[in-house]
N, C-alpha and C positions, 0 to 999 in steps of 0.2 A: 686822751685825744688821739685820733688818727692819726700820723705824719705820710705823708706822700712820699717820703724817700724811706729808702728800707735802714733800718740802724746795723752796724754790724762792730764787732768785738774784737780785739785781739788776743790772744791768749801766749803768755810767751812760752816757746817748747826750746828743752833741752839738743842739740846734733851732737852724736857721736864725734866723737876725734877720727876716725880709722872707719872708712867705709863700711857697708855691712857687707858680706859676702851671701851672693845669691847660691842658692841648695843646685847641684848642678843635676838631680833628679827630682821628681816629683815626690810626696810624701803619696806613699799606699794609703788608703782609706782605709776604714774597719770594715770589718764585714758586719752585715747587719744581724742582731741577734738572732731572727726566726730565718734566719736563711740556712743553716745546716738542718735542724730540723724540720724543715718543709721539704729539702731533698731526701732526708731520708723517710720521711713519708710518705712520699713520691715514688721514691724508690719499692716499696714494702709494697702501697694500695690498690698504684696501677695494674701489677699482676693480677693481684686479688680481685678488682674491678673487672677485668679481662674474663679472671675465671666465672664470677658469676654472672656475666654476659653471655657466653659461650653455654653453659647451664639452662639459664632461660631458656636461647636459640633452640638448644634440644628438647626442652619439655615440649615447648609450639610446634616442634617441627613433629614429636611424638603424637601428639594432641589430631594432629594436620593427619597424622600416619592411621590413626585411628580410624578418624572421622573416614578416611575414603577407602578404607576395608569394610567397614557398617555401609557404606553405598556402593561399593562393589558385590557384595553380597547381597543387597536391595535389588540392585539391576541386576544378579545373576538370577534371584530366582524369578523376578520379573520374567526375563527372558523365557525361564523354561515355564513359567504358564502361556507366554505369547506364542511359542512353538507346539507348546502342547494343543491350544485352539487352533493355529493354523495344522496342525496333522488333522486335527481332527474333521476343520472344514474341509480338508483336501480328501478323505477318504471317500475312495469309491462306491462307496455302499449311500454314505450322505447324498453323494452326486446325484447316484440313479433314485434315487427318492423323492428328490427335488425336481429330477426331469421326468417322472412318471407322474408326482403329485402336481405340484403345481405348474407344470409346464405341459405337460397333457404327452408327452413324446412316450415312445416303445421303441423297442429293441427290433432290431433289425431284421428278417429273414433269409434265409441265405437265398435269395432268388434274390434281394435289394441288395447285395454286395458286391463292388466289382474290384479289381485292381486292376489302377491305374499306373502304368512309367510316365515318369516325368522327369527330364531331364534338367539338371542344374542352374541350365540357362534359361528355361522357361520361369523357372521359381526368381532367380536372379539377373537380370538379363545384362545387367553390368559386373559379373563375376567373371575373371578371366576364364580363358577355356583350357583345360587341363586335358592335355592327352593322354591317353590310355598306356601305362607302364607296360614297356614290353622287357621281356626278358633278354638273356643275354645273349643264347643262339640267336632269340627272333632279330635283336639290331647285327650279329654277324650274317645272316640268313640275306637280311636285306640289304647289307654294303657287298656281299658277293654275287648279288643277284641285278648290280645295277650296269647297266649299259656302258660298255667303256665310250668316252665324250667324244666328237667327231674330232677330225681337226679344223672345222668350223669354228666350233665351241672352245674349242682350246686358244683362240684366237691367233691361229698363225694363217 
């Protein structure tokens, strides 16, 4: 049967005569068994780990070093067939061929030629205007040839 109150027991214990005296330090623990050997494992692997880290890095970075010498040398010879077709469409001989064939033009005779001057400012009409470099008599030439200033001019 159930009882609604809880039962409880005595049990008689023995007391010292003479108090107990408390440890006035802690006891040290043990060390745990795998605890020395997991530092020196530690100690030993992490290098080891490092080094074949570093290993890898360089083979990828070798692999990388490869790869863009094979595309450097792709795009160099690229380049020199692209330059060799533009020399070639640029050559003179192609020109007048094209403007005599299919463009129907001729070549000039010297009655059609004229030269023309044209001055900097007509070609650019917003280009500063740059005076004519004179030398070094001509700028002495021209400060001993100028008018001594009245005294007008002088403002007195």
């Amino acid at each position: 049967m159930i009882s609604p109150q809880r039962r409880t027991r005595t049990y008689p214990v023995l007391l010292p005569e003479e108090p107990v005296r408390t440890r006035s330090r802690p006891r040290a623990g043990r060390p745990h068994p795998m605890g020395r050997p997991v530092a020196v494992a530690a100690i030993f692997l992490l290098p080891l780990l490092g080094h074949v880290w570093l290993e890898a890095t360089a083979a990828q970075n070798g692999y990388r070093i490869r790869q863009l010498r094979s595309e450097i040398a792709a795009l160099t010879k690229q380049n020199a067939h692209l330059d060799s077709q533009a020399a070639a469409l640029r050559s003179p001989d192609r020109i007048e061929r094209l403007a005599t064939g299919r463009l129907g033009m001729r070549a000039p005779n010297g009655r059609e030629l004229a030269a023309v001057a044209v001055s900097p400012q007509a070609l650019w009409p917003s280009a500063p205007v740059v005076a004519a470099e004179r030398s070094l008599w001509q700028r002495l030439a021209a400060v001993f040839q100028q008018q001594p200033a009245s005294a007008q001019e002088r403002g007195r």
